[in-house]
ZAKOLNU-427784 format. One record per atom (N, C-alpha, C): x, y, z; residue in three letters. Coordinates in steps of 0.02 Angstrom, whole numbers, padded with zeros to 5 digits, always signed. Layout:
# ZAKOLNU-427784
XYZAla ...
END
This chain:
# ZAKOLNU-427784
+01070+01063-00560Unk +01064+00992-00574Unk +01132+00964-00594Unk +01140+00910-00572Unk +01214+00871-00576Unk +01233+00867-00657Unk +01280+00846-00687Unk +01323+00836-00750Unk +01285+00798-00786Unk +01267+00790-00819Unk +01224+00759-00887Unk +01264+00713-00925Unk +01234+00671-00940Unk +01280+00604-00988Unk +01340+00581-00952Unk +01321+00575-00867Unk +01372+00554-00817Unk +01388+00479-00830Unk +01441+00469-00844Unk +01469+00389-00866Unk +01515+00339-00841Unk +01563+00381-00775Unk +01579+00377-00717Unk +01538+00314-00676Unk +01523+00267-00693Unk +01464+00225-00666Unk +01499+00178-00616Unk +01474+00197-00533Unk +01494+00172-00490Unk +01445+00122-00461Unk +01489+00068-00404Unk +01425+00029-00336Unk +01408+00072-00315Unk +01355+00068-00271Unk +01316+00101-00212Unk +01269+00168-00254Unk +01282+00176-00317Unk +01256+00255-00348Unk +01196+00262-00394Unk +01161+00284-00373Unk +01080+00280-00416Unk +01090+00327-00470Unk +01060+00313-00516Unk +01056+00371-00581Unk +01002+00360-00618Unk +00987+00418-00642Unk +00932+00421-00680Unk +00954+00434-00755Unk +00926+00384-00798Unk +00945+00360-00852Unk +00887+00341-00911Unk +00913+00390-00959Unk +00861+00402-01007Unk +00897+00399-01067Unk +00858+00400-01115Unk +00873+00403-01194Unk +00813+00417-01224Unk +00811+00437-01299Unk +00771+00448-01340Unk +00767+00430-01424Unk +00734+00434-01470Unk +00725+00396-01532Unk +00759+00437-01563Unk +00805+00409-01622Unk +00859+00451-01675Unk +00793+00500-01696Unk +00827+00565-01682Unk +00781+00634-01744Unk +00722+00642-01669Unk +00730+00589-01628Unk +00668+00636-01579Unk +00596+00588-01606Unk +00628+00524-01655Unk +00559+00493-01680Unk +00523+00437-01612Unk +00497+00425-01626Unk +00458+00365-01603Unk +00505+00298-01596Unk +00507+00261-01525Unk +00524+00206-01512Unk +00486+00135-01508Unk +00412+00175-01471Unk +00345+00141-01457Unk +00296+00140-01524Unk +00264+00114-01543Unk +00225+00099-01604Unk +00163+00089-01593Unk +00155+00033-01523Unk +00104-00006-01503Unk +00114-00032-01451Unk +00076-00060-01413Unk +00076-00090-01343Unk +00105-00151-01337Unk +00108-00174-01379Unk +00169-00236-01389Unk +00244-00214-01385Unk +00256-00164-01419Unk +00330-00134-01394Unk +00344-00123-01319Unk +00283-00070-01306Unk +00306-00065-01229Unk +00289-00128-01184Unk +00284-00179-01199Unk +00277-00257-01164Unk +00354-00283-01180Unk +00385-00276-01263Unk +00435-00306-01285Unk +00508-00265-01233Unk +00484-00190-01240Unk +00564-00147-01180Unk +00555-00186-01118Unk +00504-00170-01088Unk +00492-00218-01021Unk +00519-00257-01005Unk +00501-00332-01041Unk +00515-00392-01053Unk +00583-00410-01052Unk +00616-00354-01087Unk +00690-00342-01110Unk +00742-00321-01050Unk +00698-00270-01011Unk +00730-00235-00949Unk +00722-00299-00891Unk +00661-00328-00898Unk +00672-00367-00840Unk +00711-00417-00868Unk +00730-00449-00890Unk +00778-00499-00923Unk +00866-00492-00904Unk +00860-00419-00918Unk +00937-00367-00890Unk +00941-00375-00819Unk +00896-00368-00808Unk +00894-00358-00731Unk +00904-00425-00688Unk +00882-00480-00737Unk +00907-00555-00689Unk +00860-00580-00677Unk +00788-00544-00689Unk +00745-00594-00673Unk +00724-00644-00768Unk +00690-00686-00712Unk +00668-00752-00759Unk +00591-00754-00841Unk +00584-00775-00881Unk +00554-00789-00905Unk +00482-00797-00892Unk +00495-00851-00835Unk +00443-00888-00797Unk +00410-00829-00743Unk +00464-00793-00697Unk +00404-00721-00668Unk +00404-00682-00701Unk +00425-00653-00770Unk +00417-00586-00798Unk +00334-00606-00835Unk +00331-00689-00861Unk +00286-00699-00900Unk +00195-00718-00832Unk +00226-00694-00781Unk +00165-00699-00745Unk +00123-00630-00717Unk +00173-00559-00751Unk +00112-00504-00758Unk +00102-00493-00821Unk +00029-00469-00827Unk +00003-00475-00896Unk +00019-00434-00947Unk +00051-00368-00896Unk +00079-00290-00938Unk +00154-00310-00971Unk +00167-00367-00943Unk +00241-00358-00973Unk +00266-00431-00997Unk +00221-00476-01004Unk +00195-00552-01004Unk +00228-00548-01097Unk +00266-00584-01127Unk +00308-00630-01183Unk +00308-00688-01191Unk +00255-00727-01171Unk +00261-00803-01153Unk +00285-00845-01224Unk +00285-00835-01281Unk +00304-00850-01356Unk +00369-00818-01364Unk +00409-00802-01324Unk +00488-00745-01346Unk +00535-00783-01346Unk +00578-00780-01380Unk +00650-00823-01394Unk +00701-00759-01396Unk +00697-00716-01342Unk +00740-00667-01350Unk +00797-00702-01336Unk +00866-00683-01335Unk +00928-00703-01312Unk +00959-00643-01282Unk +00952-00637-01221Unk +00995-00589-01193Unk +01036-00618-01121Unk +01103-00612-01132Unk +01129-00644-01077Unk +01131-00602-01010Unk +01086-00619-00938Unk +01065-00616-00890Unk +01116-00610-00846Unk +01102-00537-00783Unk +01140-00551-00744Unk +01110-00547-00684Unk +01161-00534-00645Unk +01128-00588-00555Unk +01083-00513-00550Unk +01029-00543-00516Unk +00985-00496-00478Unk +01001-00431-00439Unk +01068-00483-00410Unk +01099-00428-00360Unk +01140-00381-00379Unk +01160-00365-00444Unk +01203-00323-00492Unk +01149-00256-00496Unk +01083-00253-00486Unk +01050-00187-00525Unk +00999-00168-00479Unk +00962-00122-00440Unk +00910-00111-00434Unk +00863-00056-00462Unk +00798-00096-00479Unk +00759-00004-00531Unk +00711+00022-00488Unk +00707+00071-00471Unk +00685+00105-00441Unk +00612+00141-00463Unk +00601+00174-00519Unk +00548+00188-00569Unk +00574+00172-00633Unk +00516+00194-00672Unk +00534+00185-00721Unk +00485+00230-00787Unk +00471+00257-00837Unk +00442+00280-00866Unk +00438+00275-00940Unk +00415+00233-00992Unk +00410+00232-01062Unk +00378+00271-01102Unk +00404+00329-01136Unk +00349+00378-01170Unk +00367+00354-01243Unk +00325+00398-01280Unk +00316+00366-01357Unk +00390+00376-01385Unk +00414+00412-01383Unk +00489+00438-01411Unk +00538+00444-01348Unk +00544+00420-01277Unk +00597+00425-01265Unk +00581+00377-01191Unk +00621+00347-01163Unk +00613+00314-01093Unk +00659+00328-01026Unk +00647+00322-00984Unk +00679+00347-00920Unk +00660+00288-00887Unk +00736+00274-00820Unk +00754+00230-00768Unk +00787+00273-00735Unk +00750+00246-00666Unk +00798+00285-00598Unk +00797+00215-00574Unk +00879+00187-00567Unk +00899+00130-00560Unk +01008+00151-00542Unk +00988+00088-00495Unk +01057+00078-00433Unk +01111+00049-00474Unk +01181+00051-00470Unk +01201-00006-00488Unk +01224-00043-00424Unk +01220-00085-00397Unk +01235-00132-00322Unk +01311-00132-00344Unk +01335-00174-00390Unk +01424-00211-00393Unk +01445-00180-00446Unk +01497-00211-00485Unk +01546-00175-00513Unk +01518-00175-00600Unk +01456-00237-00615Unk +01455-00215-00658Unk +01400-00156-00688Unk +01430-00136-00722Unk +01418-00055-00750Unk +01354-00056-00778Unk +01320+00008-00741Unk +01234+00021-00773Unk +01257+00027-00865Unk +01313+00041-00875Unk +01315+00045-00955Unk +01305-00011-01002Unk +01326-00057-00969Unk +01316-00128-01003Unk +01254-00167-00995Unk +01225-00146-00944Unk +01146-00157-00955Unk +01113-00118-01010Unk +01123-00062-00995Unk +01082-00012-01055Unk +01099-00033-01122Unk +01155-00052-01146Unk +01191-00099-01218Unk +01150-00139-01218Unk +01146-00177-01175Unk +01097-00243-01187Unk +01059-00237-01188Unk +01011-00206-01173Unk +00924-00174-01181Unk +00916-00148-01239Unk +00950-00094-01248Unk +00921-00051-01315Unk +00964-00101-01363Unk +01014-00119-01375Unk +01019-00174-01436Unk +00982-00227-01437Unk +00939-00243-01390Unk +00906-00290-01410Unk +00838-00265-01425Unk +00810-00216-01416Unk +00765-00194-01425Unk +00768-00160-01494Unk +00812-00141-01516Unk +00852-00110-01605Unk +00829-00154-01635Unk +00850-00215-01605Unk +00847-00269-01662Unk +00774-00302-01673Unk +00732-00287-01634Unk +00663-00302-01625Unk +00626-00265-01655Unk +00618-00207-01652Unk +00586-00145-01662Unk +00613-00144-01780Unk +00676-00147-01774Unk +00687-00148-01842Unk +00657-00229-01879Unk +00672-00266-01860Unk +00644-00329-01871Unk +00585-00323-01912Unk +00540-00304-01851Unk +00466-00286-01827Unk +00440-00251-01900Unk +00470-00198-01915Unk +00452-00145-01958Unk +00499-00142-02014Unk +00545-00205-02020Unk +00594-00197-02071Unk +00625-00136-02112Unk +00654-00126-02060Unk +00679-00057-02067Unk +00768-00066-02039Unk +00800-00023-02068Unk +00884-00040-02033Unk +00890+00045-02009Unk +00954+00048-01988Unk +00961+00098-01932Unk +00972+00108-01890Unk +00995+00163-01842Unk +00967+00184-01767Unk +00914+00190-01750Unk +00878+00156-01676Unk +00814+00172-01653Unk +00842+00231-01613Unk +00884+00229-01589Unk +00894+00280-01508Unk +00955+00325-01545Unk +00945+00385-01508Unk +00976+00438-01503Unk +01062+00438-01475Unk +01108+00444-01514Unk +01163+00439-01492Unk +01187+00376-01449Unk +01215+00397-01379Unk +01215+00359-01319Unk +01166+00369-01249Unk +01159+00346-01234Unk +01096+00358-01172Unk +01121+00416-01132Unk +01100+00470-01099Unk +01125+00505-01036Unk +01087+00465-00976Unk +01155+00520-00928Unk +01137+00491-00861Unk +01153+00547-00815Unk +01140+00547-00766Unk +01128+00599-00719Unk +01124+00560-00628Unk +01192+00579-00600Unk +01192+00542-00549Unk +01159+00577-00494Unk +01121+00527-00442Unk +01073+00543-00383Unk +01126+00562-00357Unk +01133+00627-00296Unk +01164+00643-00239Unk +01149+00637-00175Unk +01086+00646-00186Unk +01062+00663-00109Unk +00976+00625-00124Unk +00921+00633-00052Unk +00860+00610-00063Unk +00824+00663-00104Unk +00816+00736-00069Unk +00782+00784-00103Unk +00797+00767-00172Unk +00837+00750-00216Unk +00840+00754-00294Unk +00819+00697-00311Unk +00848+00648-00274Unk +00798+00566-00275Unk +00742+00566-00295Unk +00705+00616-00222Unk +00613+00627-00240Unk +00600+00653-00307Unk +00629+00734-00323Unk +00620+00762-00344Unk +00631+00715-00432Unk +00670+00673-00466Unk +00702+00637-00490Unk +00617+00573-00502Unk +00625+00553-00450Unk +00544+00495-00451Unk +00471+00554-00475Unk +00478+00571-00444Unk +00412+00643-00478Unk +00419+00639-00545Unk +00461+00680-00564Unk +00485+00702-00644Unk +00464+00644-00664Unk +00488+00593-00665Unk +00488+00523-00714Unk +00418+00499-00705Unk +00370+00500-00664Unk +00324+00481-00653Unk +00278+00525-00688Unk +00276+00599-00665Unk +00237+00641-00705Unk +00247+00663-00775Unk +00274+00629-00815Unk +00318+00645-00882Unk +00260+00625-00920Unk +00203+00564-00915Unk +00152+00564-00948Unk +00115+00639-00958Unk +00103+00658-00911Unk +00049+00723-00879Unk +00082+00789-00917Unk +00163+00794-00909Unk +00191+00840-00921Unk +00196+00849-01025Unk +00176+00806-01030Unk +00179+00797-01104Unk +00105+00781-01130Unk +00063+00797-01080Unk -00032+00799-01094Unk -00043+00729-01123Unk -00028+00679-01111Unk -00030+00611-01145Unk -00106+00586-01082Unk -00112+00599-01014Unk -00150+00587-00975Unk -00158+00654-00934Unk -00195+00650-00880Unk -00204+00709-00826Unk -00205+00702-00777Unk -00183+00649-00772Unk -00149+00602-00690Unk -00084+00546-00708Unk -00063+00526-00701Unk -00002+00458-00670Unk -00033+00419-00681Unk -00071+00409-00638Unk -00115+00349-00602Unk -00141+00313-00692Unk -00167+00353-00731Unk -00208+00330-00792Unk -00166+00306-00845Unk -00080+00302-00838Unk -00032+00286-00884Unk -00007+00225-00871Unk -00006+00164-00880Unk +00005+00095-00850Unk +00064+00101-00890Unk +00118+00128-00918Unk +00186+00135-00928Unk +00254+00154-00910Unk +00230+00172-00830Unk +00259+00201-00809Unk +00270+00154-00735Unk +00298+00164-00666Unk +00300+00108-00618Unk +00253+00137-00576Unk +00203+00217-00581Unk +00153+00250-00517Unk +00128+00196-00509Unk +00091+00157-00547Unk +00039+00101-00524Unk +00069+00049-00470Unk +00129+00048-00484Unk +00146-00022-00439Unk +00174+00026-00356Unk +00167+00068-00353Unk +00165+00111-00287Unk +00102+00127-00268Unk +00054+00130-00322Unk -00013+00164-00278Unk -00063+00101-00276Unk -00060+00055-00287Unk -00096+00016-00319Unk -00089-00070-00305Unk -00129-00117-00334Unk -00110-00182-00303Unk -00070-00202-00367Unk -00045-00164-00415Unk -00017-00183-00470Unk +00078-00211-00443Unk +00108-00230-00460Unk +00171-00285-00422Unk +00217-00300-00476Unk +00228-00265-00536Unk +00289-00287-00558Unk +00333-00315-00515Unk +00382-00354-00540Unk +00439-00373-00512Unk +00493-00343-00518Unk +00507-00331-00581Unk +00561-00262-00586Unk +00583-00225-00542Unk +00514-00210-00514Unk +00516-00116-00480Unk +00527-00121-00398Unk +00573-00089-00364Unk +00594-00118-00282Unk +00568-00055-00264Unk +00502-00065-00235Unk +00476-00014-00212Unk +00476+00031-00146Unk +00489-00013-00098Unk +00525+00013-00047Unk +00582+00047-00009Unk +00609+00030-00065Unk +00666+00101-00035Unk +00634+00175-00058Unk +00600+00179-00125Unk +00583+00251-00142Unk +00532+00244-00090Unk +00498+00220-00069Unk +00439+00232+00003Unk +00452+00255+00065Unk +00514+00223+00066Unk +00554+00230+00136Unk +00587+00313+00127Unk +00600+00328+00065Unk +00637+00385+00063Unk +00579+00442+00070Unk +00506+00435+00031Unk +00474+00491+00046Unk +00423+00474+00119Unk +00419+00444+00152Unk +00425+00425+00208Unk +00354+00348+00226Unk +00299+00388+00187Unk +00260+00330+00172Unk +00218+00323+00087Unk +00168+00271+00079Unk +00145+00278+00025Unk +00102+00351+00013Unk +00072+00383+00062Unk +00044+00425+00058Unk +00081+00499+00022Unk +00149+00502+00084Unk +00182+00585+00049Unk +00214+00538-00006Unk +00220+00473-00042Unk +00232+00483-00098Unk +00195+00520-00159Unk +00135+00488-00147Unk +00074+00490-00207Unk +00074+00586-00211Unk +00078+00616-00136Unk +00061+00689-00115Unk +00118+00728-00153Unk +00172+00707-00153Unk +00258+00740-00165Unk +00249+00735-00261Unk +00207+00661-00278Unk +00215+00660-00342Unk +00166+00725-00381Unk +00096+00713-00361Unk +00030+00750-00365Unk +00071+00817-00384Unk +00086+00847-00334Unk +00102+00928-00307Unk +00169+00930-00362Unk +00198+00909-00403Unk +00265+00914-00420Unk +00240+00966-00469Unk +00283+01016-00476Unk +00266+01057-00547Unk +00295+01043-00597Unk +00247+01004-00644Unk +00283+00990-00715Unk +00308+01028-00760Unk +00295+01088-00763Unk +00327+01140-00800Unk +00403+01178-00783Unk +00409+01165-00718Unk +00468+01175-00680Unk +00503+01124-00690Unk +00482+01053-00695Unk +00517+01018-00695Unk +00549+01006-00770Unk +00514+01021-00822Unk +00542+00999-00891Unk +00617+01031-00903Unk +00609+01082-00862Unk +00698+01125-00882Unk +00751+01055-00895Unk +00779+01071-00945Unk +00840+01033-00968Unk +00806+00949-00971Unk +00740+00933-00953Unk +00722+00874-00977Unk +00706+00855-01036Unk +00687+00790-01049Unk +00637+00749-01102Unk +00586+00788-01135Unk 
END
């Protein structure tokens, strides 16, 4: 597996990008948090207020966040996965500006929410985020699996399909975030079908080596 906490952050280069809670604690609390990261990520990502607040999973319609927005065309996310103590993105960067300065802007704004919230001061997250750059498709797939089955792999559910925190639903399903550009990972495992099949069959125990 490629170099870990890769920071080298180029155009054209997908990476899979994770972090976790200072001590390994808890980031998520309640289902309002994982609406508030969301909310937060799509905001990074360039989209609007007005479509983030028209799905119901990730819907803030009362938020006065302030996070300054960039063009659409700067980021694409690919999956995505929120567990109680740690989160994962397999996400592009398109132009020059750097997947790092998105991730700044997400988790500090989400620091400041989360402490707010629970009046508490501190670190929420673990150091600096790692990253791990895509090379090829086989690790791509292999890369979308992992992140998808990370519910299952950590006994939280016994399918994907039953974790609405994660992006499986908006591939198997009539579920449609906006965030999530689902077609290229479709195109890569060739249809919706050997996706759902490639994810199913992944061995989660194989896969945890050196993971989350």
């Amino acid at each position: 597996m490629n170099n870990r906490d890769f920071k080298e952050f180029a155009p054209k280069n997908i990476y899979h990008v994770y972090n976790r809670g200072n001590n390994k604690e808890k980031i998520f609390f309640e289902e309002q948090d994982y609406k508030a990261f969301l909310f937060r990520l799509g905001l990074c990502l360039g989209f609007t207020e007005e479509e983030l607040n028209k799905e119901k999973i990730i819907a803030m319609p009362y938020s006065r966040i302030r996070i300054t927005k960039t063009d659409k065309k700067d980021f694409k996310l690919y999956a995505f996965c929120l567990m109680p103590n740690h989160f994962h993105l397999l996400i592009e960067q398109i132009g020059d500006v750097s997947i790092s300065k998105l991730i700044l802007k997400l988790c500090t704004s989400y620091a400041r929410y989360i402490n707010l919230k629970h009046k508490r001061i501190g670190h929420i997250f673990q150091d600096k985020f790692k990253a791990v750059l895509v090379e090829n498709n086989p690790q791509l797939m292999w890369t979308s699996a992992y992140i998808h089955m990370n519910p299952v792999k950590d006994k939280l559910v016994k399918t994907p399909k039953e974790y609405k925190w994660s992006s499986y639903n908006d591939f198997i399903s009539n579920r449609n975030l906006p965030i999530v550009n689902k077609k290229f990972l479709i195109s890569i495992f060739g249809d919706q079908k050997s996706f759902i099949k490639e994810t199913l069959n992944f061995n989660v125990q194989a896969g945890v080596k050196g993971g989350l």
